[in-house]
N, C-alpha and C positions, 0 to 999 in steps of 0.2 A: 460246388454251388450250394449243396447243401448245408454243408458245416456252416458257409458264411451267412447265408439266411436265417441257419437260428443262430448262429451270434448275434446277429443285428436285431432276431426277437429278444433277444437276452436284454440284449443293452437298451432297447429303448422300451423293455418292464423296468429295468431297474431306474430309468431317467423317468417315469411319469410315475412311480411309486411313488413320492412325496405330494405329486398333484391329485393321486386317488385318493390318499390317507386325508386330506386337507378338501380334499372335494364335501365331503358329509359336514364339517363343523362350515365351511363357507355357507352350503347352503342351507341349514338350520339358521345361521344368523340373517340371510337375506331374508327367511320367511319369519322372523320374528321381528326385523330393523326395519326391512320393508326396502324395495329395489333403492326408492331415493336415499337412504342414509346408506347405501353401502359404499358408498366414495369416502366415508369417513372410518371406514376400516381402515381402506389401505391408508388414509393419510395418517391415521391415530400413531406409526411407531416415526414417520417423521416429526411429526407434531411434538410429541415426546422429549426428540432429542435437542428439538430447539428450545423447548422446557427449560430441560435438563442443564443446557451448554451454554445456553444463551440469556435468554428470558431471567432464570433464576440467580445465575452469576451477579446481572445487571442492579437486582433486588436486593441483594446481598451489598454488590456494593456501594448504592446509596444508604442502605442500615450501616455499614461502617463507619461514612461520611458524617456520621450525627454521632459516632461514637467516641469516646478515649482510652487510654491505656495503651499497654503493647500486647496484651493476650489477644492470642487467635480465636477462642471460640465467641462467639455472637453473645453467651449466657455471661459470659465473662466482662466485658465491656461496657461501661458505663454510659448512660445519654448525658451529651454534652451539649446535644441542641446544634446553635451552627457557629460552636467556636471553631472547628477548623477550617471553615470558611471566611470567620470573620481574622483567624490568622492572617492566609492567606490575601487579606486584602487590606492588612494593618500595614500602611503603607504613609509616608512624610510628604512622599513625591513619588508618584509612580512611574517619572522619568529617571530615577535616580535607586536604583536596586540596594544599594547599601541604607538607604532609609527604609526599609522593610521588613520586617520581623520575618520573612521567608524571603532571604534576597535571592536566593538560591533560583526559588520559583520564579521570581522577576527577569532573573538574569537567565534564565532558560526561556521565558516566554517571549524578552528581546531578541536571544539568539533564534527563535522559530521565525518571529518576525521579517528577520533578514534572511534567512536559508530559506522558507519558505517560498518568498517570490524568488529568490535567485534561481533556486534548484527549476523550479515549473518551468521559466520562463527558458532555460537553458534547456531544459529536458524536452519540451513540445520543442523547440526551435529543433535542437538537433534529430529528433525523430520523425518531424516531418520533413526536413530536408534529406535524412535517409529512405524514406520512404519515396520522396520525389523522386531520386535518382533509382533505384529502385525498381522503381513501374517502369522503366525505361526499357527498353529492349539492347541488353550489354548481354555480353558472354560470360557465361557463370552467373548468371540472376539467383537461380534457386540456392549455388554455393554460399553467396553474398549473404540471400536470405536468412541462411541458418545461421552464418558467422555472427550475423548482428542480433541473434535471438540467444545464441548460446549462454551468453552469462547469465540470462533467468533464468536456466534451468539450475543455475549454482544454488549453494547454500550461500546465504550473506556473510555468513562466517568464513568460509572458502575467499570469498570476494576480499573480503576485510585482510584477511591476512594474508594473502595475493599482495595487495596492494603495499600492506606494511612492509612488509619483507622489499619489497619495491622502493618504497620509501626512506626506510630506514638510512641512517649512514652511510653503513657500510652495505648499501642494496644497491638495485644493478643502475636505478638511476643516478646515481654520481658516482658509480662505475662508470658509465656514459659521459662522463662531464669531466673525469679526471683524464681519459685519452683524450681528451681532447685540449687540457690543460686549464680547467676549471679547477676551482676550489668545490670541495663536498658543499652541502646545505643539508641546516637538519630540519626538513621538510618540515615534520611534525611538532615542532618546539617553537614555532614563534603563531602565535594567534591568526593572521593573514593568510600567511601559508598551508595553515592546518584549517582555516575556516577552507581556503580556494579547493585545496584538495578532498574533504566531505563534499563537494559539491561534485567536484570531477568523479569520485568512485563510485557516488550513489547514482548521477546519469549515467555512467558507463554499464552501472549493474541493472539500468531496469530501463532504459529506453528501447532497450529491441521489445518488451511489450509493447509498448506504445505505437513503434517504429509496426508492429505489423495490423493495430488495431486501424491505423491510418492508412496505412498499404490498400485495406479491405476497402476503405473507402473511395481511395482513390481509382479503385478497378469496377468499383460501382459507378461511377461517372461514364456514363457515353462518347463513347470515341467519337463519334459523329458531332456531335456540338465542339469539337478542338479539331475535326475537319472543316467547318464552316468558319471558322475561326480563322485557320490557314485560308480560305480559298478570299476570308475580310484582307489579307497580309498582317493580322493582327500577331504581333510579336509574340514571344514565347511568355517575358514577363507581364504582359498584358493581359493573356492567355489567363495565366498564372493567377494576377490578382483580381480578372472578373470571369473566371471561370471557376478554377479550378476553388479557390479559397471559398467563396460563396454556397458553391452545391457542397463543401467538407467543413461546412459551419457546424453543422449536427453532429458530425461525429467528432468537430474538435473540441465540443460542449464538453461531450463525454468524455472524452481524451483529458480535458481540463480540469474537470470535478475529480475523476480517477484518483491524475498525478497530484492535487494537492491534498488529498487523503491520505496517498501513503505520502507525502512529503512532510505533513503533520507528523505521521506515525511514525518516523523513521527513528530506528533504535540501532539494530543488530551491528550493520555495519560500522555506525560512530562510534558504537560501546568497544569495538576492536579495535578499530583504526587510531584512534586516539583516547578516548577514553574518557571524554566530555572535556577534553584537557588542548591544551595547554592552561591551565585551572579549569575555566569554566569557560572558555569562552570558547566551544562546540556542544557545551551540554543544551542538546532540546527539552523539551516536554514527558516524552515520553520518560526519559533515562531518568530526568527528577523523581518523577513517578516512581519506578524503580528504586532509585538509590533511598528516598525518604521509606520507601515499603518494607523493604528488603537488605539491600546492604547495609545500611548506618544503624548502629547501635546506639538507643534503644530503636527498636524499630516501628515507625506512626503510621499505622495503616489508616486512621482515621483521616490523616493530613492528607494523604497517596491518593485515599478514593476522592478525597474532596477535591482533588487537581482531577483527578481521572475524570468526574462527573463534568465538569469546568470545561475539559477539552471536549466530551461529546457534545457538551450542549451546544457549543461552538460549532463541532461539524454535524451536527441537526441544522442549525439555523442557514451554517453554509449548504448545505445539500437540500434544504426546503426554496433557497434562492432559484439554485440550479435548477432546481423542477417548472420554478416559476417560467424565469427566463426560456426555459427549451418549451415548458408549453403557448407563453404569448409569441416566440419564433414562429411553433409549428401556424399557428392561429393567422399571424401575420402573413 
């Protein structure tokens, strides 16, 4: 008993030695900052990193947006004012992407146009009808749970070439289709099928978020108001559409705003799966971004930040909606 007790003195000098050394400069700065500014110690090295990561990135990349050339440093860079802005919007017909001196951009901004609502619309449907079934009392609830959560914890790159290899020709889905006496399809080579398919990989790969943000919601509902419910005979879809929808309006707000954020964002996975291709007609927003930044020689970061700036401003405007909307709900 002995041994163990000064071990245990051992180990817990050696664990509060960094709070003794750090006790004397803590409290010299309290009696020089004074009790109310010490909250701004501890925040000062978060404070820093969103500086650093965030804040400053963001500053930088509106100075590039007004900039030209292909040099990377800032000294280097000439001001251009907002010709890559007014590139980007030098446009014949802005239903018609080949009249554009950036069709590129046009024809990404159409393709976001339509995967955007597809994808939300297909991703909340599917997740809250897994989430409905779900909250149900089945055998293996918790197994089901993790099944449908597991592919977020993937790498999108993982998912992507999952899926390809899947895809591909000679992949196991028309392996599937030739016993059975099918001709192959080359999934990813005709525009329709490679649009259907970005849609099916990227809800498969991220709706078990959604599927458990929803879940949460639905176990916050009172059991009691869908027993009263039953003892009205009011049907299950009844239940359904003035119960259950109405009290999970809040958190499908959230759900909604979420997924069409990352459904703007959505890069990793298309960049594999297809490759903005069959030509162009999978490339999003993001990936032009990318491709005029970075891949294409010469390379126009000035053009890249002016699309980058373009699509924040657009999800500010949509996320100052969403704030509106959920506060005149709560108000209502």
């Amino acid at each position: 008993m002995g041994f163990r007790s000064q071990t245990a003195e051992v180990a817990g000098g050696i664990i509060v030695l960094p709070a003794r050394i750090i006790e004397p400069v803590m409290t010299g700065l309290q009696k020089f900052l004074g009790i109310k500014r010490m909250p701004w110690v501890f925040l000062l090295p978060n404070l820093l990193a969103v500086l650093l990561f965030s804040l400053l990135p963001v500053v930088v990349n509106v100075f590039y947006s007004f900039t030209g050339s292909d040099r990377l440093y800032p000294s280097e860079r000439p001001f251009v004012g907002t010709s890559n802005y007014a590139t980007l919007f030098d446009c014949g017909n802005y239903f018609d992407a080949s009249s554009c001196a950036s069709d590129l951009f046009w024809r990404a901004v159409g393709n976001s146009l339509i995967f955007v609502p597809v994808q939300v619309i297909c991703m909340i449907g599917v997740a809250l009808l897994a989430a409905v079934c779900l909250n149900r009392e089945i055998k293996g609830r918790g197994f089901f749970r993790a099944v449908f959560f597991f592919p977020v914890m993937l790498s999108p790159v993982v998912v992507a070439l999952t899926w390809q290899w899947i895809l591909q020709r000679n992949g196991a889905l028309n392996g599937i289709l030739m016993t059975i006496g099918l001709e192959p399809v080359n999934w990813l080579v005709f525009p329709n099928t490679a649009f259907f398919w970005s849609v099916f990989v990227t809800v498969w790969a991220h709706m078990g978020f959604y599927t458990i943000i929803l879940l949460a919601g639905l176990q916050s509902i009172p059991k009691d108001v869908y027993e009263a419910a039953k003892m009205d005979s009011a049907t299950n879809w009844r239940a359904f559409t003035r119960i259950t929808l109405p009290l999970l309006k809040p958190v499908l707000l959230v759900v909604f705003v979420l997924c069409v954020i990352r459904s703007v964002q959505t890069f990793d996975e298309l960049y594999v799966l297809t490759g903005g291709g069959p030509g162009s007609a999978t490339m999003l927003i993001v990936q032009y971004i990318y491709e005029v930044g970075f891949a294409v020689q010469p390379r126009n970061f000035g053009l890249a930040a002016a699309a980058s700036i373009l699509l924040g401003i657009v999800l500010l405007i949509f996320t100052a909606l969403q704030l509106r909307l959920s506060r005149n709900s709560q108000n209502g």
